[in-house]
C-alpha positions, -999 to 999 in steps of 0.1 A, spaced: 0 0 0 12 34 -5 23 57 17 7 94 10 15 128 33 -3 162 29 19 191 40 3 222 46 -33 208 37 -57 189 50 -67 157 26 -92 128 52 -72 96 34 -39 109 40 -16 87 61 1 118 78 0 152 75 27 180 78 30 214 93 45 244 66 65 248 97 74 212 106 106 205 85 92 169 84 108 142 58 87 132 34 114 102 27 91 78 36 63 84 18 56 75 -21 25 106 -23 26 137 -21 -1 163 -18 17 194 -14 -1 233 -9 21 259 -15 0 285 8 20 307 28 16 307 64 5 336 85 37 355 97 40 384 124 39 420 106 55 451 109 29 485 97 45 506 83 35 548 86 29 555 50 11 525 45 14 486 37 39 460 57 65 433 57 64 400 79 89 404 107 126 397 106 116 370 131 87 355 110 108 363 80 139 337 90 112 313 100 91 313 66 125 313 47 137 284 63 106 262 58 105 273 22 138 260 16 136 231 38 102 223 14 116 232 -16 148 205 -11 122 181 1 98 183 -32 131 180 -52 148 149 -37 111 133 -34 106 142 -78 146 124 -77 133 95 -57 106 88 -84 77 100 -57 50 109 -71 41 150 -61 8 170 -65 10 204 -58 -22 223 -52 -18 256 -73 -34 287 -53 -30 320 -60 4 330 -68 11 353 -40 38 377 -35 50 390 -3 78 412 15 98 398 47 120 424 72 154 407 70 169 436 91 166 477 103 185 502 106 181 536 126 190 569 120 174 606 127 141 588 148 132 568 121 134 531 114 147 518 77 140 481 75 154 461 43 131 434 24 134 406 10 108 394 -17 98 359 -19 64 343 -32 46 309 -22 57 291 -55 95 293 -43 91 260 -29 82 241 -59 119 230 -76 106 229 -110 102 260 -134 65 270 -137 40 300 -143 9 302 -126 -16 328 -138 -40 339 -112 -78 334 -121 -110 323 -109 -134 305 -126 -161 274 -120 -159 250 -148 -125 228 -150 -113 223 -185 -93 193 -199 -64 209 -220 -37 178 -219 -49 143 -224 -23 130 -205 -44 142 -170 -76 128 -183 -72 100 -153 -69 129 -129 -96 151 -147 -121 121 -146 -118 116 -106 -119 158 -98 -147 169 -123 -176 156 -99 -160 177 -67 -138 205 -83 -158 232 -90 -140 265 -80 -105 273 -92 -84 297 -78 -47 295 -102 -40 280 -136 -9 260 -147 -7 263 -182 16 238 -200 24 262 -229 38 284 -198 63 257 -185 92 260 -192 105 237 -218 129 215 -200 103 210 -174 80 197 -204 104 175 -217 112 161 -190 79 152 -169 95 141 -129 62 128 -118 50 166 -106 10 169 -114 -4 202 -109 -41 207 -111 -61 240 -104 -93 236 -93 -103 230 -50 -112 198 -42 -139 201 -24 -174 186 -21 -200 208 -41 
């Protein structure tokens, strides 16, 4: 029987299930259901408007997005078999120190997004939509099982955006972007 984790999701059949923050091994498991969702992170406000996570919550969410990142890729080397969910790509801004001069606080940033933990090359358009089309025939087996509870998507993976070694050279990695939840 195979062995399947869900990191950062919740998924009822899954054997275990890991923590964005865990820095669990996902060695010795053969499925992977991976979300990329970033984790909520302390903020800093800043006077003029917007923010930045802290330079606390910044070394933490750095950390597990590396940690995640290696993980996914060894897993793809090992011949796992990897679905990531695709959300919304989502950008974000993390304190990785300050400086202070004159009464006022300078911090520096560091940008990162929630698709930095996936090891292979993609694009992911953000859209929303309700219907869940079938553009390669080569996920028709997936289509067929998520087309009865699918029903709101929230990113698109488009295999003309891929990169082309990443097309060539298919490492087990199925993305799909629709929910999979119950309508």
């Amino acid at each position: 029987m195979k062995s399947i984790v869900a990191v950062n999701t919740n998924i009822p059949s899954a054997d275990q299930h890991f923590d964005f923050f865990s820095g669990a091994s996902l060695r010795d498991h053969d499925i992977v259901v991976f979300d990329p969702a970033l984790p909520y992170g302390d903020r800093i406000q800043f006077t003029g408007g917007g923010s930045c996570l802290t330079v606390e919550a910044t070394a933490v969410i750095i950390k597990a997005i590396s940690h995640w990142a290696n993980e996914l890729r060894s897993a793809l080397k090992a011949g796992k078999t990897v679905f990531v969910l695709l959300n919304e790509y989502r950008e974000d801004q993390g304190a990785t120190g300050s400086t202070y001069d004159r009464k006022q606080r300078t911090y520096s940033v560091r940008n990162f997004s929630n698709y930095q933990t996936i090891s292979v090359k993609i694009q992911v358009q953000n859209a929303r939509g309700e219907k869940m089309v079938l553009a390669n025939a080569n996920y028709r087996a997936l289509y067929e099982v998520l087309k009865d509870f699918a029903h709101s998507g929230r990113a698109r993976f488009d295999e003309a955006m891929a990169s082309p070694e990443n097309r060539a050279a298919d490492r087990g990695l199925m993305s799909f972007a629709a929910s999979a939840r119950r309508k």
